[in-house]
C-alpha positions in Angstrom: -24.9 -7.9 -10.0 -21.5 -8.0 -8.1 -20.5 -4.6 -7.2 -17.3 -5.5 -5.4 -13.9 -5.6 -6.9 -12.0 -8.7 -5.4 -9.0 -7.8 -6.1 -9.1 -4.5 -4.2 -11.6 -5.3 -1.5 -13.5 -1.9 -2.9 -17.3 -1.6 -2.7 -18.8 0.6 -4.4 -21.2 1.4 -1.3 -18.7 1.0 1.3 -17.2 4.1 3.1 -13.4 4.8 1.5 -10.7 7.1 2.3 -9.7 10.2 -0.5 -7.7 11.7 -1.7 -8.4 14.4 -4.7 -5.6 16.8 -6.5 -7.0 20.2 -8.2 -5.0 22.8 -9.9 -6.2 25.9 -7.6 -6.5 27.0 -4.8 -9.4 26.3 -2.8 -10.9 28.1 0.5 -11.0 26.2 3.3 -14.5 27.6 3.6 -15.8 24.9 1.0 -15.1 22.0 2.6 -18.9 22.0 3.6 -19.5 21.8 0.0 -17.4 19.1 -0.6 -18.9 16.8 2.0 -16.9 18.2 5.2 -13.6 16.9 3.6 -9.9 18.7 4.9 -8.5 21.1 2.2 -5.2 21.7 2.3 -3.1 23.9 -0.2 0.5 23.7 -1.7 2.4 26.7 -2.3 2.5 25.6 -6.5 -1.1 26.7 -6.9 -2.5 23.4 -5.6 -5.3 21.9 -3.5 -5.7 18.2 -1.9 -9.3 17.6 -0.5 -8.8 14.4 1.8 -10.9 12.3 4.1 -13.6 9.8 4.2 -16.9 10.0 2.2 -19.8 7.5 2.5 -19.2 5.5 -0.9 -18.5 6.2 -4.6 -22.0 8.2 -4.9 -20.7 10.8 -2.5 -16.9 10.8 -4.3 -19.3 11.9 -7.9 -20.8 14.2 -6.0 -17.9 16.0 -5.6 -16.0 15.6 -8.1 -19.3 17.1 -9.9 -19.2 19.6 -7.6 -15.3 20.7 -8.5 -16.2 19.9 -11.9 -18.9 22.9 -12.2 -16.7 25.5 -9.5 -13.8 25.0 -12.8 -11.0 23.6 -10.6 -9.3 21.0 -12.9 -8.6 17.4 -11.3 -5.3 16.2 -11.5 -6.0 13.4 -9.5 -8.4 10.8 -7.2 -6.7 8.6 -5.0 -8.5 6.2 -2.7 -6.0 5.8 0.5 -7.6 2.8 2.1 -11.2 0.8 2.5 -12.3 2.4 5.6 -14.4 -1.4 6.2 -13.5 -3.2 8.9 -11.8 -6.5 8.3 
């Protein structure tokens, strides 16, 4: 089975850079629960959780984890592959 995307360069077990939009506002105090990612908040009742996580597994894992804390996702951005050319 192919698990890379050729037109993106994405693999689905490569490291990759995120970017994830909730509705809420979230305490910094959770980034260890959301796999040590930055969590910055917008003044409209908004929260962007940004960084690098180890590969797709890890991005389910927490956008589980927002899932079950009730903080609606407005949006999942990956910023870059994080591989090395």
């Amino acid at each position: 089975m192919n698990n890379r995307n050729s037109a993106s360069g994405i693999n689905i077990t490569s490291p990759i850079n995120i970017r994830i939009e909730v509705n809420g506002l979230l305490d910094n105090t959770l980034s260890d629960i959301l796999g040590g990612l930055s969590i910055s908040n917008t003044t409209a009742s908004m929260s962007y959780i940004e960084g690098v996580v180890a590969d797709q597994a890890a991005l389910v894992g927490i956008i589980n984890t927002l899932f079950n804390m009730r903080f609606p996702i407005v949006n999942v951005k990956i910023k870059k592959n994080t591989k090395a050319d």
